[in-house]
C-alpha positions as CSV (number, residue, x, y, z in Angstrom):
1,X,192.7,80.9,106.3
2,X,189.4,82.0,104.4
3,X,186.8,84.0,106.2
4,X,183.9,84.3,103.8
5,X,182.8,87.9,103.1
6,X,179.8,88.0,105.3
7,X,182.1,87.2,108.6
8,X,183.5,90.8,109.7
9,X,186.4,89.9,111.6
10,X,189.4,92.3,113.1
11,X,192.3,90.9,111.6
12,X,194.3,91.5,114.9
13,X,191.7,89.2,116.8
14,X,192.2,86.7,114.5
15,X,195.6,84.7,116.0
16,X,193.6,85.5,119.3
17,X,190.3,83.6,118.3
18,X,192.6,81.1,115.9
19,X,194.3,79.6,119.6
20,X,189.8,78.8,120.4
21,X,189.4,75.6,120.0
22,X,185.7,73.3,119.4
23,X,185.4,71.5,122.7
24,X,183.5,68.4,120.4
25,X,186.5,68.5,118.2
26,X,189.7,69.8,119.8
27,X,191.5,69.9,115.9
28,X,189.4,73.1,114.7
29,X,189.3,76.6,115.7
30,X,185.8,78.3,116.6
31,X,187.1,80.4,112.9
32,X,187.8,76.9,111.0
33,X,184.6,75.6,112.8
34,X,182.6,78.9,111.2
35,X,180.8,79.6,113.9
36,X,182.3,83.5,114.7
37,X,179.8,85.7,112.8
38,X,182.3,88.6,113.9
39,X,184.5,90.2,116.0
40,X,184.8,93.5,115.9
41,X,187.2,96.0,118.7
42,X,185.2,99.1,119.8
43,X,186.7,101.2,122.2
44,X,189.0,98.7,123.5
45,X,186.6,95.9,124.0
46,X,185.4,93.3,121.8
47,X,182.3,92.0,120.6
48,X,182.6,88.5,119.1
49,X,179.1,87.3,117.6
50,X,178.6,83.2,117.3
51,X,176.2,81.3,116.3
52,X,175.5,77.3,116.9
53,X,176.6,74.7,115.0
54,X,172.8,73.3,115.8
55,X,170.4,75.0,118.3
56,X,170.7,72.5,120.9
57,X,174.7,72.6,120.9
58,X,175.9,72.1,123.8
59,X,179.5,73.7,123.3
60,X,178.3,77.4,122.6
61,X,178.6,77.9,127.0
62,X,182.4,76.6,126.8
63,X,182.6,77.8,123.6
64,X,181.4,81.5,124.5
65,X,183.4,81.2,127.9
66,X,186.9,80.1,126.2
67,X,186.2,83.4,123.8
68,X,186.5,85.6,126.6
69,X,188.8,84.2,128.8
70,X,191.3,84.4,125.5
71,X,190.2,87.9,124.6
72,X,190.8,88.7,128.7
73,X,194.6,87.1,128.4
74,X,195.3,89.4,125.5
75,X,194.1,92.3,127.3
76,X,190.9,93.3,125.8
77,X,187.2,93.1,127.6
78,X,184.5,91.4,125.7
79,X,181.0,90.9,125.3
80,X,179.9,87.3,123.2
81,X,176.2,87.3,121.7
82,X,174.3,84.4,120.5
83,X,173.0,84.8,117.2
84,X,170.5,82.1,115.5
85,X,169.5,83.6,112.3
86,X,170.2,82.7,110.0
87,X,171.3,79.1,111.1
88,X,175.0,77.9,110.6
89,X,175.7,75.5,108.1
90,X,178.7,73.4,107.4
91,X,179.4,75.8,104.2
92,X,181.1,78.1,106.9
93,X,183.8,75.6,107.9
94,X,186.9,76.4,106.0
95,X,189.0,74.3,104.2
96,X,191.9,74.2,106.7
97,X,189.0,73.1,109.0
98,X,188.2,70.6,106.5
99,X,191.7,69.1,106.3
100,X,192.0,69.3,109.8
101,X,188.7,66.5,110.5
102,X,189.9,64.5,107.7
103,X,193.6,64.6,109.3
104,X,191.9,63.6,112.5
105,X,189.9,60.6,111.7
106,X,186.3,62.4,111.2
107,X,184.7,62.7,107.0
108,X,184.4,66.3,106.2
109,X,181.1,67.2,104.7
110,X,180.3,66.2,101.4
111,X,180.4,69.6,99.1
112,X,177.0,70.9,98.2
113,X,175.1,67.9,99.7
114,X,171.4,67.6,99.9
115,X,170.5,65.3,102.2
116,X,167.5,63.7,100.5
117,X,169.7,60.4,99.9
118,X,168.3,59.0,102.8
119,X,164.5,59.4,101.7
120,X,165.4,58.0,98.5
121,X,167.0,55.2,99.8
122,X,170.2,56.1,98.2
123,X,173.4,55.0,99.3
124,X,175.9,58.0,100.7
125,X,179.4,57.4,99.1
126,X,182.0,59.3,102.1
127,X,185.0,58.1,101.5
128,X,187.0,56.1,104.3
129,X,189.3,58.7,106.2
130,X,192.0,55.8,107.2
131,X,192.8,54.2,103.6
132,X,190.7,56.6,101.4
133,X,188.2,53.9,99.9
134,X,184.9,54.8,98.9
135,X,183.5,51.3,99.3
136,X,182.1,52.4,103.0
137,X,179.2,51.4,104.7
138,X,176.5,54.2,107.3
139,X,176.5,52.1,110.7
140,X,174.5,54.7,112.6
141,X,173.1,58.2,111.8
142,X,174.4,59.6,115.0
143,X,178.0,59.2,116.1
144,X,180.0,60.5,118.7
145,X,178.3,63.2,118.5
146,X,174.9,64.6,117.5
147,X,176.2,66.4,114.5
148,X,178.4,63.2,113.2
149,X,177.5,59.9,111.9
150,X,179.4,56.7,112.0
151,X,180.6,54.8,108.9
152,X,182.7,52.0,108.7
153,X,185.4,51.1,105.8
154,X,184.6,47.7,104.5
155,X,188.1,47.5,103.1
156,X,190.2,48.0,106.0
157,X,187.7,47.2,108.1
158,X,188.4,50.8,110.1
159,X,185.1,52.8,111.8
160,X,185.4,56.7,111.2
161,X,182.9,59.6,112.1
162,X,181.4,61.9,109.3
163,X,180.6,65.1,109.8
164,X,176.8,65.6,108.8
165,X,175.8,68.2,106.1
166,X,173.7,70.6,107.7
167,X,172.3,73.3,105.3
């Protein structure tokens, strides 16, 4: 697993928080998914620091509530803050998490994508998560959720979600 530098995270919370899974997408960890700033044990109680995948989100409740009730099973207290700033971005999910969405059906992020492609009327090439071609087609911005879009193969024929670049 990477953590990026910025993320300050007890590496004995770390199978703890690993077993919290994204409500939206069951596959990734909250720590795949990127959105634990840190989590940090002081004085026997733990303070786990999140942030949204968007401000809307409407997983952060569960998602703050499945935090503590883990922490609580492994016998520490804990206190989980809601930070917006500075916003997440899909730079923070790691590459296990990006192996695990493809593995599930779902188009990871395109690396270092500027969405602008739509303003220029470019097409966006993600490739098809069932039979890998790029030869794909956008069907709607907005997929099964807010945060995905839905493409469809025009090889196999197969619908997938992609999961939106948000920078």
């Amino acid at each position: 697993m990477t953590i990026t530098e910025d993320k300050h995270i007890d590496q004995k919370l770390i199978p703890i928080l690993k077993k919290v899974s994204d409500p939206e997408i069951p596959v990734l960890s909250i720590l795949d998914m990127g959105v634990v700033r840190s989590a940090v044990i002081v004085n026997n109680k733990v303070e786990v620091i999140i942030t949204p995948t968007y401000s809307g989100c409407p997983a952060m409740d569960v998602i703050g509530e499945d935090i503590s009730k883990a922490l609580e099973d492994a016998g520490y207290e804990s206190e989980v803050k809601l930070v917006l700033s500075p916003a997440w971005t899909t730079d923070w999910i790691t590459e296990e998490g990006r192996a695990a969405l493809k593995a599930y059906g779902i188009a990871p992020p395109l690396e270092a994508e500027a969405d602008k492609e739509a303003l220029l009327g470019n097409k966006k090439i993600v490739n098809c998560t069932n039979c890998g071609s790029s030869n794909t087609k956008l069907v709607s911005q907005f997929g099964s959720t807010a945060c995905k879009a839905l493409f469809q193969c025009e090889d196999c024929q197969e619908p997938f979600d992609y999961f939106k670049c948000l920078k």
